[in-house]
C-alpha positions in Angstrom: 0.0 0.0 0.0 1.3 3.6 -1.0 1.4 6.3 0.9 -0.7 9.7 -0.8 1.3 12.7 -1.1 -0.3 15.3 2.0 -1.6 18.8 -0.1 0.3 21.3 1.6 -2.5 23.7 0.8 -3.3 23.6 4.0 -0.1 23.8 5.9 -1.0 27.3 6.9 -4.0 26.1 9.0 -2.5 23.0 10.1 0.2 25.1 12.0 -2.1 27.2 13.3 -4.4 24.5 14.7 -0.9 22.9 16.3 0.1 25.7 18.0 -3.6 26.2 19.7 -3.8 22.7 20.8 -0.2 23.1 22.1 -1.6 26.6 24.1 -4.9 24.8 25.9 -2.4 21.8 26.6 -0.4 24.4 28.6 -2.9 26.1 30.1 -4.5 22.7 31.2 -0.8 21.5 32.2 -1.1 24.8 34.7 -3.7 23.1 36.4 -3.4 21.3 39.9 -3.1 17.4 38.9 -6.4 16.7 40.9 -8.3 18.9 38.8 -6.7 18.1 35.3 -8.9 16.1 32.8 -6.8 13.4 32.2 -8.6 11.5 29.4 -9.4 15.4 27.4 -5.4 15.8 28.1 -4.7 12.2 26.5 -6.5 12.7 23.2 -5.3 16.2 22.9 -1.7 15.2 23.3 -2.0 12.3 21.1 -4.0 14.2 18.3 -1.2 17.2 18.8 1.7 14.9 18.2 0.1 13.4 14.7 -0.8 16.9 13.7 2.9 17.4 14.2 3.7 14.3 12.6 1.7 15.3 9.2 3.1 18.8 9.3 7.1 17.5 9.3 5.6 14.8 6.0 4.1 18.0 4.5 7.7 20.3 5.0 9.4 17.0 3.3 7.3 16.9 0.5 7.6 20.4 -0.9 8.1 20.4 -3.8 7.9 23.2 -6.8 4.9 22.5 -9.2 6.7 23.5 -12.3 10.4 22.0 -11.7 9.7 19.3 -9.2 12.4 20.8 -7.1 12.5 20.6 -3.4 11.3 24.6 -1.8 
């Protein structure tokens, strides 16, 4: 199975999202432990680390659409 190419479109909004997710895991992280919500903490972190994931395939990918060149 092949692997599609990630349209980097949408890198623009993909960073943005990261670095919001990264923000409201902070400010949750700045809570006292006994009032954290640990599974909403889980998913976030796990989502936030494939976002990040996806955006280092994207900055790999870049290519020039008349030259094929790397950008």
């Amino acid at each position: 199975m092949t692997k599609k190419k990630p349209i980097t479109a949408f890198l623009g909004v993909f960073e943005e999202n990261l670095q919001k997710m990264k923000k409201s895991i902070k400010k949750e992280l700045e809570r006292p432990s006994s009032e954290r919500r640990k599974d909403w903490l889980k998913r976030q972190l796990k989502e936030a680390k494939e976002l990040r994931n996806l955006l280092k395939d994207m900055a790999e990918t870049k290519t020039c659409p008349h030259c094929g060149g790397k950008i």
